[in-house]
C-alpha positions in Angstrom: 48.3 -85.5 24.2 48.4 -82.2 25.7 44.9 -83.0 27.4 45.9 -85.9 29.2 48.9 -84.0 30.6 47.2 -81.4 31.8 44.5 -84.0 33.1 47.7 -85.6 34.8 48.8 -82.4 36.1 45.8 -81.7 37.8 45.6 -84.8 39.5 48.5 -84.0 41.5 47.4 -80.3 42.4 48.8 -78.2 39.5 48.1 -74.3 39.7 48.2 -72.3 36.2 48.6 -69.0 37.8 47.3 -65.9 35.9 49.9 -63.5 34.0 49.9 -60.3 32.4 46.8 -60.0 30.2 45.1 -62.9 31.5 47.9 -65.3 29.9 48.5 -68.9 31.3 52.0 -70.0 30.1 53.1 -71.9 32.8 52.2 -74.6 35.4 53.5 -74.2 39.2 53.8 -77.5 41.0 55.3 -78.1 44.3 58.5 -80.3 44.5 56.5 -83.6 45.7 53.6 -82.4 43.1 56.5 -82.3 40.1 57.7 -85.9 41.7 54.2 -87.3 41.3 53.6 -85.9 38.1 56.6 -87.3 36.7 56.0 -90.5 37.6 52.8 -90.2 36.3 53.9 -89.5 33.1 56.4 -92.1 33.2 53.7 -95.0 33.8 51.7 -94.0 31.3 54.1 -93.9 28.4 55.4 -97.4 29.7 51.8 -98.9 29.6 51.5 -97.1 25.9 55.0 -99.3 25.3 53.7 -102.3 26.5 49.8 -101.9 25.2 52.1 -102.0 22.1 54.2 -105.2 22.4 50.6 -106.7 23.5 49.3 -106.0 20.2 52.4 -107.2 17.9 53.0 -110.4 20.4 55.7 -109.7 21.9 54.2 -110.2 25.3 57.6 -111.0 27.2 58.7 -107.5 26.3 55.7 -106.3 27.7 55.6 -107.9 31.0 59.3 -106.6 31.4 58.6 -102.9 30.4 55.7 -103.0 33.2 58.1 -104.5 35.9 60.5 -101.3 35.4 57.8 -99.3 37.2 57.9 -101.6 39.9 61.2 -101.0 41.0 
């Protein structure tokens, strides 16, 4: 998982700035960069929901865990 995130974070712009010894233990994002990036996430782990309820059938769940995105 942490691949994707970091695949997500760098779609919106993320920086992993350089620390002391050539460390990377953070992640700088701007406020609208942290915005997108949350939403990001947030999609994703409601299409992982509803790829879910797809495969056990429960299709109605599905098609109501994709409509909170949409509002």
């Amino acid at each position: 998982m942490k691949e994707k995130t970091k695949e997500l974070a760098d779609s919106v712009g993320a920086v992993y700035p350089t620390l002391f010894l050539g460390r990377h233990d953070g992640v700088l994002f701007t406020e609208t960069e942290l915005e997108t990036f949350v939403e990001l996430i947030a999609s994703a782990e409601r299409e992982a929901c509803a790829k879910l309820c797809d495969e056990t059938r429960a299709a109605r769940l599905a098609e109501q865990i994709r409509a909170r995105g949409q509002s």
